[in-house]
C-alpha positions, 0 to 999 in steps of 0.5 A: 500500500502507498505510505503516502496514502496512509499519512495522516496528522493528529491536528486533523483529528485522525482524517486521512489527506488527500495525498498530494496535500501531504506531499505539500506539507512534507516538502514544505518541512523539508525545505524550511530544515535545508533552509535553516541549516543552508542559511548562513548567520551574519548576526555580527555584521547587523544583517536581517533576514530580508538582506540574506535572502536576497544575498543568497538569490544574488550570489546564486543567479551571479553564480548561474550566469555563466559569466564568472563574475559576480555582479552583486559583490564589488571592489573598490580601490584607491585613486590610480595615479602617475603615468599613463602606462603605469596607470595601466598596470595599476588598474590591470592589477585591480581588475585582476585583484577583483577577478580573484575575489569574484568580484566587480571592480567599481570604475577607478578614478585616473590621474590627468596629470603626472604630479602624483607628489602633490595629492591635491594636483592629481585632477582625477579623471574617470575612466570612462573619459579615457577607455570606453566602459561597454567595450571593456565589459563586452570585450573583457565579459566573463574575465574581469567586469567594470561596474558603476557606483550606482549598481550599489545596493547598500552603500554603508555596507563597505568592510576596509582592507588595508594593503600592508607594507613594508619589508615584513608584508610578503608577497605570500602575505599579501596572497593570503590577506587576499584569500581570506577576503574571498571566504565568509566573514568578509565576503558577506559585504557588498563593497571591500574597499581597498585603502592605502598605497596605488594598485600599480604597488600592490603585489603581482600574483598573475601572469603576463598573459592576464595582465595582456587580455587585460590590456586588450579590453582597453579601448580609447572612448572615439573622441581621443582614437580620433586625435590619434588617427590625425597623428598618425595621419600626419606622419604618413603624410609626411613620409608621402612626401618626402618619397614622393620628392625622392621619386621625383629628383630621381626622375628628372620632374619638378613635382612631389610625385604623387605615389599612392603607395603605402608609406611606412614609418618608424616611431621612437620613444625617445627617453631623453627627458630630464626626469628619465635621465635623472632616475635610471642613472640612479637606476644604473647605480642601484642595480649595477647595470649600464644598459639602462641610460642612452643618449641622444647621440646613441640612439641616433646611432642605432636607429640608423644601423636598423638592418634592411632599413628603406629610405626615405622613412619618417621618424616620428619622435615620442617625447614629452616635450614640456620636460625635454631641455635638449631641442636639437633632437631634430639634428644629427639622424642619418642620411634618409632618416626624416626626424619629426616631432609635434612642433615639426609635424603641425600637431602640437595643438592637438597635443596642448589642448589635453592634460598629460595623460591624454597626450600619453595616450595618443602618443601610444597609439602613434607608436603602436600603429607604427611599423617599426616601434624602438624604445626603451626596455627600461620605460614602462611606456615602451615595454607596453608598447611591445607587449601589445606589439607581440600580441599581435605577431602571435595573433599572426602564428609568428611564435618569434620575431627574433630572428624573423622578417615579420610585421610590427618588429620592436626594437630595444635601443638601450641594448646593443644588437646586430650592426650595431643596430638596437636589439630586437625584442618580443615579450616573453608571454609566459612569464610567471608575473608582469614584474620585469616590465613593471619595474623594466629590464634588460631581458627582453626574449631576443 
């Protein structure tokens, strides 16, 4: 006989239930003893009943999404601060310090200026001003995930974390403060927020290829892409010219020419400013190594021993000019080597009328486009450069460009290479952490 239909209940008075009745009732007291012994307890942290129901719907629907990241929990961090390339690091690092977490990170606030000393002169910047939100989201999804002050629920609800230092605040430290605020009690709150130093210090737990896929999601908002395209734009125009004079001497006309052929350039980080010098000679000392420095004289030099070099090519020179004191950086290049800089080139203006970081940015892009790229192994700036340069060669089934005559190729300056030429440099994307070119080196693969 069915058990089922033979329940019966004393506050019934000995009436038989209709059997799904007593299904009802059965599955009902089921779920209210899963419920009580599934249900975290947040008493400590002066949560209701409501707030955890609606924590675990959150958790679980973030969870099922597919996505990998949670929409409900967030993670805030300090303002990220000096120049644009380590501003860049910085906020991978957070995106990648959410990722660990599970969690969204809040839209950092950047730095338009560079005088990161003086706090009250940091004119932040959102960051949607500078890289285009959605498209992160969308080209990032299911990675790391940007999220909006206004998506907060509950915003008095933020537990602090601290980030240690000093010489005692280890690197394994550091991976376990970030473990336990992953599990129960912290991960009840909606918000952590991270105080203390800028994220571009924190400790770096991931490797070079997370930090790229972050760096791939990054895309200029349309109006400063537009700037950049002006450039570049100009730089090509340039070098029409000049080849199409060449051609034209050579043939005997009294015209330019009018070629409509693909015109190459070169871009050159030239790393010459009076506060590069002042810190990699101090570089230099500390660590004993005297490829670091290079003056203005040796890169002329190795820039024009590139091997397999056609001439005449544009050289465009990314430089901050308003920290230069050298203004000859125009004399002395090689026969065929057409030496440009904002003021030369007509875009100066465009330049001017944006704080540094903006200017950085499309001085990136001008390098980035560029089919030869040569800069410093030492600076930030260039090393992102050729990281984003060897994605692309990858992206081609290229494994080495080292020894290989492919597209895009990048160039160390401040290391000696064939002909006396600068050495050829590729990122090493299996590195184990992104340290070498956060704090730059003199391994550079090739």
């Amino acid at each position: 006989m069915d058990v089922w239909s033979n329940f019966k209940l004393s506050s019934f008075s000995g009436r038989t239930l209709n059997s799904i009745t007593c299904k009802c009732i059965v599955l009902l007291v089921i779920a209210l003893m899963l419920r009580a012994l599934w249900l975290p307890t947040f008493s400590g942290f002066g949560w209701i009943e409501q707030n955890r129901l609606v924590y675990i719907q959150n958790r679980s629907l973030s969870f099922n999404s597919g996505f990998g990241i949670r929409k409900d929990k967030f993670l805030e961090v300090p303002q990220i601060v000096w120049g644009l390339n380590n501003q860049k690091i910085a906020f991978a690092r957070a995106s990648l310090t959410a990722r660990m977490l599970n969690r969204t990170l809040l839209m950092p606030s950047l730095s338009a200026s560079l005088f990161y000393k003086e706090i009250d002169r940091l004119q932040p910047i959102s960051f949607d001003k500078v890289f285009q939100l959605e498209k992160f989201n969308k080209l990032c999804r299911g990675f790391v995930q940007l999220g909006h002050y206004s998506d907060l629920l509950n915003q008095t609800e933020i537990l602090e974390m601290q980030k240690g230092s000093g010489r005692k605040w280890t690197m394994e430290r550091d991976l376990d403060q970030l473990r336990q605020h992953g599990r129960d009690p912290f991960d009840v709150y909606e918000v952590i927020r991270i105080v203390g130093k800028n994220p571009f210090l924190w400790h770096d737990h991931w490797p070079v290829k997370d930090y790229a896929k972050v760096f791939e999601c990054l895309v200029l908002v349309d109006e400063i892409a537009k700037e950049a395209d002006r450039v570049v734009s100009k730089i090509r125009a340039a070098g029409k010219e000049a080849r199409g004079k060449t051609e034209s001497i050579e043939n005997g006309m009294t015209s330019y020419g009018s070629s409509s052929q693909y015109v190459p350039y070169i871009a050159v980080h030239m790393r010459i400013e009076i506060d590069w010098m002042i810190h990699c000679k101090k570089l230099e000392q500390r660590s004993n190594i005297s490829q670091i420095c290079s003056s203005k004289e040796e890169i002329m030099e190795r820039v024009g021993n590139i091997l397999g070099l056609k001439t005449p090519v544009v050289v465009y020179l990314a430089v901050a000019d308003s920290l230069l004191q050298d203004s000859s950086i125009l004399n002395g290049w090689k026969e065929g080597l057409l030496p440009f800089e904002k003021k030369k080139l007509g875009v100066d203006g465009i330049y001017t009328k944006y704080p540094y970081l903006i200017q950085s940015a499309i001085d990136y892009e001008a390098c980035m486009r560029a089919d030869i790229f040569v800069g410093n192994s030492f600076s930030t700036f260039s090393s992102l450069i050729a990281l984003e340069r060897t994605q692309k060669i990858i992206r081609l089934g290229v494994k080495s460009s080292c020894n290989a005559d492919v597209r895009w190729p990048s160039y160390a300056y401040n290391i000696l290479g064939d002909s006396n030429g600068p050495k050829r440099w590729m990122t090493n994307m299996s590195d184990s952490s992104l340290q070498a070119i956060s704090y730059g080196s003199n391994d550079i693969s090739c």
